[in-house]
GUKOLLUM-348509 format. One record per atom (N, C-alpha, C): atom name; x, z, y; residue in one letter. Coordinates in pm, 1 decimal. Example, Ala and Ser with C-alpha at 12.3 -4.5 7.8 and 13.67 -1.06 7.14 Angstrom:
<recs>
atom: N | east: 1319.0 | up: 780.0 | north: -569.0 | type: A $
atom: CA | east: 1230.0 | up: 780.0 | north: -450.0 | type: A $
atom: C | east: 1320.0 | up: 780.0 | north: -330.0 | type: A $
atom: N | east: 1285.0 | up: 708.0 | north: -225.0 | type: S $
atom: CA | east: 1367.0 | up: 714.0 | north: -106.0 | type: S $
atom: C | east: 1290.0 | up: 787.0 | north: 3.0 | type: S $
</recs>
This chain:
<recs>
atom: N | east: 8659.9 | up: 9684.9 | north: 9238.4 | type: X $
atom: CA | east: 8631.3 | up: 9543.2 | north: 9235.5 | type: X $
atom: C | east: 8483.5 | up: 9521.9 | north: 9265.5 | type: X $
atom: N | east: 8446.7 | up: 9473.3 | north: 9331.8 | type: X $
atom: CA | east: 8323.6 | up: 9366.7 | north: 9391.1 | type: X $
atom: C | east: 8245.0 | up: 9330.0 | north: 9252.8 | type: X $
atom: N | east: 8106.7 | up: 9302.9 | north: 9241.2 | type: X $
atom: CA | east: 8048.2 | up: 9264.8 | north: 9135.8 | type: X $
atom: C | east: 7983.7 | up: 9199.3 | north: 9178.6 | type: X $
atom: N | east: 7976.0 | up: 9048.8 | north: 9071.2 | type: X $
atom: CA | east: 7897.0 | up: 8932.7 | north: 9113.1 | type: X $
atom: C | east: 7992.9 | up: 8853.0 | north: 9160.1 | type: X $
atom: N | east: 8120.3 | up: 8847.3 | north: 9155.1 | type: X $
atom: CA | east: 8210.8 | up: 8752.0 | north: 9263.2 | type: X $
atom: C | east: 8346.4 | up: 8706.2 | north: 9145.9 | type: X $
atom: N | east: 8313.8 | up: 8569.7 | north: 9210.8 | type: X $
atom: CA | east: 8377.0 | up: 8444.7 | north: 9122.0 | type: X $
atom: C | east: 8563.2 | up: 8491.1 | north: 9199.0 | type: X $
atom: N | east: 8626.5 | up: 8465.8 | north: 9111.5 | type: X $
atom: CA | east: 8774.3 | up: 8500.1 | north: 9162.6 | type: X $
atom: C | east: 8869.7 | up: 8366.5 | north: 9103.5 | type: X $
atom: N | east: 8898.3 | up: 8291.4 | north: 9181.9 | type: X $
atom: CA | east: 8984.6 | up: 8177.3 | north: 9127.5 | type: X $
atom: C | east: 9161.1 | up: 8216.1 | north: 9169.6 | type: X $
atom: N | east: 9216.4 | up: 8234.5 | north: 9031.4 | type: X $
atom: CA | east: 9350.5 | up: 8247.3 | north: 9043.2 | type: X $
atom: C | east: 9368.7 | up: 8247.3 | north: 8912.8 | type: X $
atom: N | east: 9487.9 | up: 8235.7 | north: 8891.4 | type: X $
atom: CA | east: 9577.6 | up: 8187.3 | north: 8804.3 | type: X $
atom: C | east: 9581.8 | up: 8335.7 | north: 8716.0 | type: X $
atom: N | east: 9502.0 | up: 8289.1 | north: 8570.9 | type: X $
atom: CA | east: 9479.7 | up: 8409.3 | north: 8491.0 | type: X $
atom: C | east: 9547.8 | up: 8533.6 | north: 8479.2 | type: X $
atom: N | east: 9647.4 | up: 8518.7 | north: 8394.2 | type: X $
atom: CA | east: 9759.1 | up: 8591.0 | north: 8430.4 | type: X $
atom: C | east: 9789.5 | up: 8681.6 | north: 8527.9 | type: X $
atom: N | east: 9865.8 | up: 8598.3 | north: 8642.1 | type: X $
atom: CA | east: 9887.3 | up: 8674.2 | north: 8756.6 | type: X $
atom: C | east: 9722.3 | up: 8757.9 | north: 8797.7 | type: X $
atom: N | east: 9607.3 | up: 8727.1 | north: 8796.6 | type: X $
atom: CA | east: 9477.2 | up: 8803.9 | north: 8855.8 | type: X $
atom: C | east: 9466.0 | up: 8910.7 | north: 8711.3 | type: X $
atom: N | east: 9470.7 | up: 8876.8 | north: 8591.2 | type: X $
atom: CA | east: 9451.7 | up: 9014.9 | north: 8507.6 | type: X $
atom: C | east: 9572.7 | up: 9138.0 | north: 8503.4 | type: X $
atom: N | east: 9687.7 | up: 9061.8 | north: 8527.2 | type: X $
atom: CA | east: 9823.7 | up: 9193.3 | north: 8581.0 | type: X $
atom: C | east: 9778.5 | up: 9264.4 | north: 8699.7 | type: X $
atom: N | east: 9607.9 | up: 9195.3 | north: 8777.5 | type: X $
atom: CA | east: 9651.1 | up: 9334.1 | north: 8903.4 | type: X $
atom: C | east: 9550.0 | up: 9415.3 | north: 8865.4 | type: X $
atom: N | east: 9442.0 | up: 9405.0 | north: 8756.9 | type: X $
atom: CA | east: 9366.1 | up: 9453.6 | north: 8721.7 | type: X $
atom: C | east: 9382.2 | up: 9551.6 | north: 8687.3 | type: X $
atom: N | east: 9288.4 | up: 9672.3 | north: 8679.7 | type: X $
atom: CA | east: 9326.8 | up: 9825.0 | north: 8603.1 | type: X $
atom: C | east: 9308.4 | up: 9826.9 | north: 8459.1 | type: X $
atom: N | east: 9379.8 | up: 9903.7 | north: 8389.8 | type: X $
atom: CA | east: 9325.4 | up: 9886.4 | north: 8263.1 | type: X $
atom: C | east: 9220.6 | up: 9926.1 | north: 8209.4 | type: X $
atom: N | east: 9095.6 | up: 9901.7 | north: 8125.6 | type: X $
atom: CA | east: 8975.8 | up: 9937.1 | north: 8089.6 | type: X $
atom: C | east: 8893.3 | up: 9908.6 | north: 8190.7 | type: X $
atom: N | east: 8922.9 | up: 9800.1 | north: 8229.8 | type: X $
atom: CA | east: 8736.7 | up: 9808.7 | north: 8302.8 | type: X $
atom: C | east: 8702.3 | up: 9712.7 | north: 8335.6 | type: X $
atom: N | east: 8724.4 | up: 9565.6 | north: 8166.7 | type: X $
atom: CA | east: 8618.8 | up: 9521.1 | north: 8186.0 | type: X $
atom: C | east: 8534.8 | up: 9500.2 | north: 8086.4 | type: X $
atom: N | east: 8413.5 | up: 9465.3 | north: 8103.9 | type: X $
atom: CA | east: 8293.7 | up: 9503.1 | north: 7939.8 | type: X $
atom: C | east: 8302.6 | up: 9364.7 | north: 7859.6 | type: X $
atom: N | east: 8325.8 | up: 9239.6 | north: 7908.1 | type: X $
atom: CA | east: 8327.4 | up: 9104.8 | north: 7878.1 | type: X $
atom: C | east: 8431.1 | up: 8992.5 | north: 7950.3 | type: X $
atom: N | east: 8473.9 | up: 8928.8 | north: 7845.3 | type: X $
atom: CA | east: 8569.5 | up: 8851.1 | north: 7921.7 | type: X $
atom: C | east: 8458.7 | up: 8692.6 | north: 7821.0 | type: X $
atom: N | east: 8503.0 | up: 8592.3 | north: 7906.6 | type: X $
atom: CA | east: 8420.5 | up: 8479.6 | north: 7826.6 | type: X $
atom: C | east: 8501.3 | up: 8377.7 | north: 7882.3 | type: X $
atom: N | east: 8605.0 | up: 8293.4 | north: 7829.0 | type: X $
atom: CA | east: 8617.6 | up: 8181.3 | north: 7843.5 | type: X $
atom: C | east: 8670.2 | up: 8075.7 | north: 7751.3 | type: X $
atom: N | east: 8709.3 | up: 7961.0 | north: 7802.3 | type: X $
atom: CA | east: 8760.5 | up: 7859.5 | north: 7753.2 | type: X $
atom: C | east: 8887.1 | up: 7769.5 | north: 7775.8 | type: X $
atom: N | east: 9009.8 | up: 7840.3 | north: 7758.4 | type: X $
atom: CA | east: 9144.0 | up: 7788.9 | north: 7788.9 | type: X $
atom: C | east: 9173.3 | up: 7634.6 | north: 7762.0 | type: X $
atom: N | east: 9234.1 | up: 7591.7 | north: 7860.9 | type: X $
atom: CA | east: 9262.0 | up: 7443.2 | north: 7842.1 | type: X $
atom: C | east: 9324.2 | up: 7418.1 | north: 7666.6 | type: X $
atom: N | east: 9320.3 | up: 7303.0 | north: 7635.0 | type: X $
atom: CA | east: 9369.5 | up: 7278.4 | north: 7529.3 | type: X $
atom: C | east: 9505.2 | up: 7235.6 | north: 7546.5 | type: X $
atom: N | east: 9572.7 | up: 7231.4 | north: 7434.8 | type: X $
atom: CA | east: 9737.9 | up: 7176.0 | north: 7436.1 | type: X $
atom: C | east: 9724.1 | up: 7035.4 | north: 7466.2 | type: X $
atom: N | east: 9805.8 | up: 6964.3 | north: 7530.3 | type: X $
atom: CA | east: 9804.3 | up: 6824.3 | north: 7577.2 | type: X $
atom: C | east: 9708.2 | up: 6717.1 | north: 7564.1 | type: X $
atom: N | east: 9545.9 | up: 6807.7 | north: 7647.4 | type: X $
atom: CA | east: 9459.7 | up: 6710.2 | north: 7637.0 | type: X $
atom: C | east: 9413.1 | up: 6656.5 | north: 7777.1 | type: X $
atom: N | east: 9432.2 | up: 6760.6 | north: 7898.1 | type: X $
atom: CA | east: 9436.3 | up: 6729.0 | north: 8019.1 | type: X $
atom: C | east: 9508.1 | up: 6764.3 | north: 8114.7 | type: X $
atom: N | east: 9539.1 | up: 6692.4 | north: 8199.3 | type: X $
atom: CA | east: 9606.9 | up: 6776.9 | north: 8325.2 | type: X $
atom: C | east: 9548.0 | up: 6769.9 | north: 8435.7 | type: X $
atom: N | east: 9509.3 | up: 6893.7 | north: 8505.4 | type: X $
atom: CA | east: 9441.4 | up: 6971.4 | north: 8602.0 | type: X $
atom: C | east: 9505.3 | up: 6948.0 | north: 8706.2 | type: X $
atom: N | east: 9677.9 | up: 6908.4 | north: 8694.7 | type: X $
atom: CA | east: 9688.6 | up: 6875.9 | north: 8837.1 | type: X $
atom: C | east: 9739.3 | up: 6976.0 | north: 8913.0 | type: X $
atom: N | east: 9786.7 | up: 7138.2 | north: 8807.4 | type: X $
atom: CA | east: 9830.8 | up: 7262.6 | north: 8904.1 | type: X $
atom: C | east: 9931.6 | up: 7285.6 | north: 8815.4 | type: X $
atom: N | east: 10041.4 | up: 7296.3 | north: 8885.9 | type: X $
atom: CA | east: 10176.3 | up: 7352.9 | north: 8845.6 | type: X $
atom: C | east: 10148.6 | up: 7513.7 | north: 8730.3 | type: X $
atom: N | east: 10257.7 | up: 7475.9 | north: 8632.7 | type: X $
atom: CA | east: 10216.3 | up: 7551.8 | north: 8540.3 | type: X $
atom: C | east: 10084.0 | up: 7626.0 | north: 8497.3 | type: X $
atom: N | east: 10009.2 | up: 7506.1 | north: 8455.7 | type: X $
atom: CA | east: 9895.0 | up: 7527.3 | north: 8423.3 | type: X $
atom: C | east: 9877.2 | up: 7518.1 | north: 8205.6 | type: X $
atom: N | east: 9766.8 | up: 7601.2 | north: 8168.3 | type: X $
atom: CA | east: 9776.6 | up: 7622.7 | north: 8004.7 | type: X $
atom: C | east: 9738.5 | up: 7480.1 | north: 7985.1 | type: X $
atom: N | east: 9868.9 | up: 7407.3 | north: 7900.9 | type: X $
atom: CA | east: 9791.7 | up: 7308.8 | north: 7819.9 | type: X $
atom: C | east: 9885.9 | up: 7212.4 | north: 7848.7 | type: X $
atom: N | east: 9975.4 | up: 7204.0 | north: 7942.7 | type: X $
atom: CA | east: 10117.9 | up: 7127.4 | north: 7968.0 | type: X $
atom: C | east: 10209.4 | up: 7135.6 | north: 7926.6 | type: X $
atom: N | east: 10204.5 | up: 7232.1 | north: 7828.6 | type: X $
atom: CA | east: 10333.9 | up: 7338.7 | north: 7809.3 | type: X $
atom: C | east: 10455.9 | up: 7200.4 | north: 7722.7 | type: X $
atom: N | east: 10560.0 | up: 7234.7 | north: 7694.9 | type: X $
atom: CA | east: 10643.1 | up: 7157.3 | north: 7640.0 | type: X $
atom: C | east: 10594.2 | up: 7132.6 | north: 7474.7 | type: X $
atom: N | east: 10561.4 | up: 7239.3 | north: 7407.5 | type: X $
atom: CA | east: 10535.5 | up: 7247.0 | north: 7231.9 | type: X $
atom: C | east: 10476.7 | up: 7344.0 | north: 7259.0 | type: X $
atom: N | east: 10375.6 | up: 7335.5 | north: 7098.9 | type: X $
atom: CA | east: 10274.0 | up: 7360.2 | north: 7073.8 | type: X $
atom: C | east: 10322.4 | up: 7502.8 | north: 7058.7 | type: X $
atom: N | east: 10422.1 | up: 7581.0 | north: 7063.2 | type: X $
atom: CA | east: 10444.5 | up: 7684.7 | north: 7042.3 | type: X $
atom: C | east: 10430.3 | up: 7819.9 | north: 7162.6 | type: X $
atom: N | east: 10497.7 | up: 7687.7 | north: 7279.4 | type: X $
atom: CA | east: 10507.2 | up: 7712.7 | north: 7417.9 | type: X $
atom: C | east: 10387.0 | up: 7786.0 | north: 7466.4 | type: X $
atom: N | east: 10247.4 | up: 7687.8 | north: 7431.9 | type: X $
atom: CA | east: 10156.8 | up: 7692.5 | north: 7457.8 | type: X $
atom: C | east: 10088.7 | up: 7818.7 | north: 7410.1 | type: X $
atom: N | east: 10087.2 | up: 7827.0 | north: 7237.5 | type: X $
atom: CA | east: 10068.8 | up: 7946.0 | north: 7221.7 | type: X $
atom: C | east: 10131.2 | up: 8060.9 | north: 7259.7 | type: X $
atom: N | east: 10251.9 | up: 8088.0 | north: 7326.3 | type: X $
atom: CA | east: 10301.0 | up: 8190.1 | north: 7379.5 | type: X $
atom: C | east: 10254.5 | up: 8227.9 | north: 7517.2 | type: X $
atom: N | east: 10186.6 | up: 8140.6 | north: 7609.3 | type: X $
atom: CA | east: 10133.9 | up: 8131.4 | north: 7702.7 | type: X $
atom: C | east: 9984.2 | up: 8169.7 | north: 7667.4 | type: X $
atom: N | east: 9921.5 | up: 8137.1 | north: 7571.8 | type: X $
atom: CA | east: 9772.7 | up: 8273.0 | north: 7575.2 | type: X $
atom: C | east: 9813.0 | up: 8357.0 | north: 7523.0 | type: X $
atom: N | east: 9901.5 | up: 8410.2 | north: 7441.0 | type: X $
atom: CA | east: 9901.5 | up: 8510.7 | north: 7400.2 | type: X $
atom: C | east: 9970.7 | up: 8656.0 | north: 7478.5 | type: X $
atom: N | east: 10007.1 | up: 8563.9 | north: 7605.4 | type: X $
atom: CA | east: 10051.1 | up: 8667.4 | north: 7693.2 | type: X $
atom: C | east: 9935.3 | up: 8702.0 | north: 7825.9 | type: X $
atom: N | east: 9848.2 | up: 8548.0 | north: 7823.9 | type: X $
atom: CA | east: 9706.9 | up: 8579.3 | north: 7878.0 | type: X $
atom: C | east: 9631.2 | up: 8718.5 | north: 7821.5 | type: X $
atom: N | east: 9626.0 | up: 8675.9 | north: 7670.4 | type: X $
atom: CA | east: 9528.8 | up: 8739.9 | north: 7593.4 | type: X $
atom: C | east: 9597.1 | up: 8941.1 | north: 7641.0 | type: X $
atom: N | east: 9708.1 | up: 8920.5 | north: 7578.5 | type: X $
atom: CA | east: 9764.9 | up: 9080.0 | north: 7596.0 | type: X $
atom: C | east: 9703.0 | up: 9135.3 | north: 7697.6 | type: X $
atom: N | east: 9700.3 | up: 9050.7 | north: 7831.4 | type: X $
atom: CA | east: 9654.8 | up: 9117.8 | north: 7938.5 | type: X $
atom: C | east: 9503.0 | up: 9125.2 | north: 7926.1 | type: X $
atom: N | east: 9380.7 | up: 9031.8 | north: 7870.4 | type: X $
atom: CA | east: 9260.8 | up: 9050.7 | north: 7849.7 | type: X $
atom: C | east: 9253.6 | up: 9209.7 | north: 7775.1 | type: X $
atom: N | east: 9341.7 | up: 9210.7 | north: 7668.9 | type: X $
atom: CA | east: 9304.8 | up: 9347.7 | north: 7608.4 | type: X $
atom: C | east: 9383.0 | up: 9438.5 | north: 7671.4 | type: X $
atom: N | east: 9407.6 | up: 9441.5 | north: 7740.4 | type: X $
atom: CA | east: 9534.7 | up: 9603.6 | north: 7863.4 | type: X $
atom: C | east: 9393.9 | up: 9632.1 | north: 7914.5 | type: X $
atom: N | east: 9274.7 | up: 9513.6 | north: 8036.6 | type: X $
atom: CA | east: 9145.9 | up: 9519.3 | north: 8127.1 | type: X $
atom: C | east: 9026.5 | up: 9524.1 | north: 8000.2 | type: X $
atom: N | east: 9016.1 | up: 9505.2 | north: 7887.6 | type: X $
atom: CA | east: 8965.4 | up: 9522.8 | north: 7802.4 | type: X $
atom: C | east: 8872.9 | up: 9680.6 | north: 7818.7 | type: X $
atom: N | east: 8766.6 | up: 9709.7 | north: 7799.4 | type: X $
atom: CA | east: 8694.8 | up: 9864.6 | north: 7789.8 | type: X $
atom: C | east: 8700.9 | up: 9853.5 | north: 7641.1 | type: X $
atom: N | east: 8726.1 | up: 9964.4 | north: 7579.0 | type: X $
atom: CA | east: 8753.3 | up: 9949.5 | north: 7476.4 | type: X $
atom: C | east: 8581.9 | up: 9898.9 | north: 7363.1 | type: X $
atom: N | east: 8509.1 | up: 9913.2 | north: 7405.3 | type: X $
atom: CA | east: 8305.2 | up: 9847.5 | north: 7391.0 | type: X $
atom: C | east: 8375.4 | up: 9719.7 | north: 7443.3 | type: X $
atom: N | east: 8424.5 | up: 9665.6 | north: 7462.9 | type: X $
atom: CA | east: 8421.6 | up: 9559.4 | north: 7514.5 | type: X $
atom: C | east: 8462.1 | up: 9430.9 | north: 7450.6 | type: X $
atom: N | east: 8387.8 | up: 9338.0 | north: 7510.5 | type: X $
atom: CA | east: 8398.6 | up: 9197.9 | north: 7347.8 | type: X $
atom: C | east: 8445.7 | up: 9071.7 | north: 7437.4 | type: X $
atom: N | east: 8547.6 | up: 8962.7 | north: 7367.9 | type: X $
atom: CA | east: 8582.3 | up: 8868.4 | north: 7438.6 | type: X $
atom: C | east: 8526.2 | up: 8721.1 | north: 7362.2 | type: X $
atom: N | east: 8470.5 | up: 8641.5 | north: 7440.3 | type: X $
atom: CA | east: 8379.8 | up: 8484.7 | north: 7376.7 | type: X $
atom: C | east: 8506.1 | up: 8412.4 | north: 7406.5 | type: X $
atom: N | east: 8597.5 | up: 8380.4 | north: 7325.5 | type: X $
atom: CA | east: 8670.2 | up: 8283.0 | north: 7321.3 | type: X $
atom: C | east: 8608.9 | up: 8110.3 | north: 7265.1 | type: X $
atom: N | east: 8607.4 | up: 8071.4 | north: 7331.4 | type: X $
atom: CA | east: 8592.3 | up: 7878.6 | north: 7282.8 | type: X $
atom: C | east: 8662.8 | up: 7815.8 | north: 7288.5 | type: X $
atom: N | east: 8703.9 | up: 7761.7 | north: 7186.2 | type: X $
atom: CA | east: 8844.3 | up: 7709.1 | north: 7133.4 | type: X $
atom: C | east: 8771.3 | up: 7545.2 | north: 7027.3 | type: X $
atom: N | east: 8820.5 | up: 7457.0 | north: 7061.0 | type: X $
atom: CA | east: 8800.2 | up: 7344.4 | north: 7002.6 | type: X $
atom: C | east: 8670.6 | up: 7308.7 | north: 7032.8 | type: X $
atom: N | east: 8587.6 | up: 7290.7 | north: 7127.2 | type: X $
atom: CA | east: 8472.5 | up: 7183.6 | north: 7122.2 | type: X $
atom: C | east: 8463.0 | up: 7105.3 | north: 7239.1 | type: X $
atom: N | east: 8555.1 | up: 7020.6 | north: 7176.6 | type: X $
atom: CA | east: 8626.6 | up: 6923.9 | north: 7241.7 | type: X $
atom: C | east: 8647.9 | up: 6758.3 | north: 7151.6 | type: X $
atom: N | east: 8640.1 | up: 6660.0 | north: 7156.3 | type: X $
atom: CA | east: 8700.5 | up: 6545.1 | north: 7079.7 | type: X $
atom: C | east: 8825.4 | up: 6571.6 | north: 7158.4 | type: X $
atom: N | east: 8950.9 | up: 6592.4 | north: 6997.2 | type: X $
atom: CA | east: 8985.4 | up: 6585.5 | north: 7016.9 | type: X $
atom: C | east: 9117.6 | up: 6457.9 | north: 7021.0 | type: X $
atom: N | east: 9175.2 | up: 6386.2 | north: 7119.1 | type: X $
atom: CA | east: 9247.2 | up: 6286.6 | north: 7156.2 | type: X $
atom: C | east: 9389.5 | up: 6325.3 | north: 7082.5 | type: X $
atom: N | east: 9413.1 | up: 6404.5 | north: 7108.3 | type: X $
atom: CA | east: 9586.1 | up: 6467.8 | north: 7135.8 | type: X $
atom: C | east: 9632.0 | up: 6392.2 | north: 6972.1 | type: X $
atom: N | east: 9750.0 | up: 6285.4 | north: 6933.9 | type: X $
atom: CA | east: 9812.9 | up: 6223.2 | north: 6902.0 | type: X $
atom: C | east: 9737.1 | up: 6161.5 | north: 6767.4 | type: X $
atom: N | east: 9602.2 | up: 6114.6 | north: 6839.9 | type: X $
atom: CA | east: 9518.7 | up: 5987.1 | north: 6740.3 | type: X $
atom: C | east: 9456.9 | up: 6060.0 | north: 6695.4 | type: X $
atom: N | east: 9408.3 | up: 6211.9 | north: 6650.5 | type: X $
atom: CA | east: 9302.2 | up: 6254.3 | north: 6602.5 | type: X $
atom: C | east: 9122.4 | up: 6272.2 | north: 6680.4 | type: X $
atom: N | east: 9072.1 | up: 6266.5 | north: 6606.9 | type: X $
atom: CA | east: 8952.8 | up: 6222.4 | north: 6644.0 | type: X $
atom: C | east: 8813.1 | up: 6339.3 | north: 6559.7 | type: X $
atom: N | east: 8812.8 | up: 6436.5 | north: 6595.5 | type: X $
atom: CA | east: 8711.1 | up: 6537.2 | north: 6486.0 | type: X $
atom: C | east: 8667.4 | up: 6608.3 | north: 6622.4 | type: X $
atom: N | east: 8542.4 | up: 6681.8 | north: 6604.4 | type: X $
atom: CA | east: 8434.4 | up: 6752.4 | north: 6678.8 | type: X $
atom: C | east: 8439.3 | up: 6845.4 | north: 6614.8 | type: X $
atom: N | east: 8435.2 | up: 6964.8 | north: 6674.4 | type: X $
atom: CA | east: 8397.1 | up: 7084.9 | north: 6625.2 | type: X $
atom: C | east: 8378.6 | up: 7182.0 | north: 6698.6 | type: X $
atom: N | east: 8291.8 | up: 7277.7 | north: 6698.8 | type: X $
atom: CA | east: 8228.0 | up: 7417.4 | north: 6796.0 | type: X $
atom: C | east: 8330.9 | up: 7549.8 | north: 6735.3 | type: X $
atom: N | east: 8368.2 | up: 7634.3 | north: 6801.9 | type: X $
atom: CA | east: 8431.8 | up: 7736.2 | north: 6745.0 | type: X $
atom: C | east: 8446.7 | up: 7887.8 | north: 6872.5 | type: X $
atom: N | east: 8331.0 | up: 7853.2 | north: 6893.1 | type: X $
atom: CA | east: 8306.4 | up: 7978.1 | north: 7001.3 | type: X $
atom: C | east: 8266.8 | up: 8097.0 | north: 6894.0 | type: X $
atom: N | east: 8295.6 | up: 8215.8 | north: 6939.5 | type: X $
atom: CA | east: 8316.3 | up: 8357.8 | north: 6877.8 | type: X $
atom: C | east: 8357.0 | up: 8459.9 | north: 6949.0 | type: X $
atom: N | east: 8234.2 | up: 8550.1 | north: 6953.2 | type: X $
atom: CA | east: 8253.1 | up: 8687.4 | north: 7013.4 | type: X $
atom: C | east: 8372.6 | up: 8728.9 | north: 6894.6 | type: X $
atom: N | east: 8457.1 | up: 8834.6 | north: 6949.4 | type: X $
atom: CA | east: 8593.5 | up: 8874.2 | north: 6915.3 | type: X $
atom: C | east: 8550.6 | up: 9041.7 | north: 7038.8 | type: X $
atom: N | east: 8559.2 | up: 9153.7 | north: 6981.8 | type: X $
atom: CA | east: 8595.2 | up: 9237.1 | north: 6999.4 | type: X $
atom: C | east: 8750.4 | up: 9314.3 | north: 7012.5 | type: X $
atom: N | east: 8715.6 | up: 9408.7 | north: 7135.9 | type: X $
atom: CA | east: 8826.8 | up: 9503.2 | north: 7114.7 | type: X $
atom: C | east: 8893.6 | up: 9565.1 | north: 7014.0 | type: X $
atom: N | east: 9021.5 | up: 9559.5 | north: 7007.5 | type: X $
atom: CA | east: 9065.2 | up: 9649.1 | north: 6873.1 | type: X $
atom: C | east: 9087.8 | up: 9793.8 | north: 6905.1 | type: X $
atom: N | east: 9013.0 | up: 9834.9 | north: 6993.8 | type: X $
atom: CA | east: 8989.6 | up: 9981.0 | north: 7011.0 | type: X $
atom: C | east: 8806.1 | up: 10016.9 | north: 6951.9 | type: X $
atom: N | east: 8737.1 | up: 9889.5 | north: 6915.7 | type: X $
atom: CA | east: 8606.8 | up: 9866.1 | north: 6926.3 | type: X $
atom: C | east: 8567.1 | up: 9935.2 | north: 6779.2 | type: X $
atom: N | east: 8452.1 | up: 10025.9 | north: 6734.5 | type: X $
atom: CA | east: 8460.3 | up: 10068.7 | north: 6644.4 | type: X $
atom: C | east: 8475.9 | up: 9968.1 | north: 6473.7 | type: X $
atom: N | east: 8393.2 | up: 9845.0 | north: 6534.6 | type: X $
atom: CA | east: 8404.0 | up: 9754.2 | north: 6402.1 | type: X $
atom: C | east: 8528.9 | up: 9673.0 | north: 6379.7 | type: X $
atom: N | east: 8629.4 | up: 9686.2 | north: 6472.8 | type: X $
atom: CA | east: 8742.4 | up: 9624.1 | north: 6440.1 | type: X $
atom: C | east: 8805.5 | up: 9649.1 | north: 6312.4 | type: X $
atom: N | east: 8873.0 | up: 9561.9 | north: 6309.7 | type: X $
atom: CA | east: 8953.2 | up: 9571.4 | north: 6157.6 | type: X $
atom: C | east: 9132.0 | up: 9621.9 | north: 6218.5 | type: X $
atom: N | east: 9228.0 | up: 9650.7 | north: 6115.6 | type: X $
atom: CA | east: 9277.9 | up: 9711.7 | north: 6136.0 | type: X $
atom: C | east: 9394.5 | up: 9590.5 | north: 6159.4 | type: X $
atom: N | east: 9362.9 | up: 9425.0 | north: 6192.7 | type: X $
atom: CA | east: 9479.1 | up: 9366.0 | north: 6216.5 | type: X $
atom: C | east: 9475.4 | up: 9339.0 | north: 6374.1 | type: X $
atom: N | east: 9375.6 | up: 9371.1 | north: 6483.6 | type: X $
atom: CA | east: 9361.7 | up: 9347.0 | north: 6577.3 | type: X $
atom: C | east: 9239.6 | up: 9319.5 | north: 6627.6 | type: X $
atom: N | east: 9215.0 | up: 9209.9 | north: 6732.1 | type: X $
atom: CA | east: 9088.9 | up: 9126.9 | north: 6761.4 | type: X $
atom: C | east: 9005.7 | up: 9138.2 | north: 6591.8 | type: X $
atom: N | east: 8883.2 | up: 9127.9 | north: 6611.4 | type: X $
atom: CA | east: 8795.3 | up: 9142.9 | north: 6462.0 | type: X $
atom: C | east: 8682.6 | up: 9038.2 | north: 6539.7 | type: X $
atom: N | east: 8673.3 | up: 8963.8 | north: 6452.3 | type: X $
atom: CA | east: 8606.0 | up: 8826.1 | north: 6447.9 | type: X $
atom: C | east: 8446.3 | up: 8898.5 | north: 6439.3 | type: X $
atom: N | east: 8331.1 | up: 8907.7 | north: 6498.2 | type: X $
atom: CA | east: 8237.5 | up: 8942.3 | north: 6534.1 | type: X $
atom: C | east: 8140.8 | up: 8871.7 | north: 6400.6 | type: X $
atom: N | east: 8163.9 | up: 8723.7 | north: 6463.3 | type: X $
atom: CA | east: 8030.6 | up: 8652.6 | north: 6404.0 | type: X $
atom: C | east: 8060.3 | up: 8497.4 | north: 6459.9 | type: X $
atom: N | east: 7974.0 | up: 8431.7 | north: 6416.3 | type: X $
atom: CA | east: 8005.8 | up: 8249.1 | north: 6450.3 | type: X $
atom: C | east: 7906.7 | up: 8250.5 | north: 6553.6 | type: X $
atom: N | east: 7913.5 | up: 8177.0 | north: 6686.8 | type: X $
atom: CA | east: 7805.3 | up: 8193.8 | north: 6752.7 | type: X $
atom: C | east: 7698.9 | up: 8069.2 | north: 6738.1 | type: X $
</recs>
């Protein structure tokens, strides 16, 4: 793989062609459950229920940790957003390095929560 180069495709399908272990950092921010639509066929965050949705990162995520180096740490950001979705209205930041569970400080239920960033 090329270094330095932006790759736009559909998560999933681009981390299944990936090899396993080799990458040092993953960093992003998955759409939220029914707060926008992007406008691309089966895209995260359309899903039917809230369950849907979570079954859809968590089959993202599997594949983050298959390309995962096992040193390797993922910045998930999750909620800092107002959120709209059915009349609620609260702010909140919840970005967090999250390590490998091959990573020596992991804990023994999986992903191990690093620190608050």
């Amino acid at each position: 793989m090329t270094l330095d180069t932006i790759h736009l495709a559909d998560a999933l399908t681009f981390l299944q062609s990936l090899p396993a272990d080799s990458i040092d950092c993953c960093i992003t921010s998955p759409p939220y459950f029914a707060l926008r639509d992007y406008g691309t066929q089966g895209q995260i965050g359309l899903e039917d229920s809230p369950e849907e949705y979570i079954a859809h990162l968590c089959a993202v995520f599997a594949q983050v940790l298959r390309v995962l180096k096992p040193e390797g740490t993922v910045w998930l950001n999750m909620g800092d957003t107002y959120n709209g979705y059915r009349g609620n209205a609260c702010r909140s930041n919840n970005e967090k390095p999250y390590a490998h569970p091959r990573h020596p400080h992991r804990d023994r239920g999986g992903w191990h929560h690093l620190a608050a960033a």
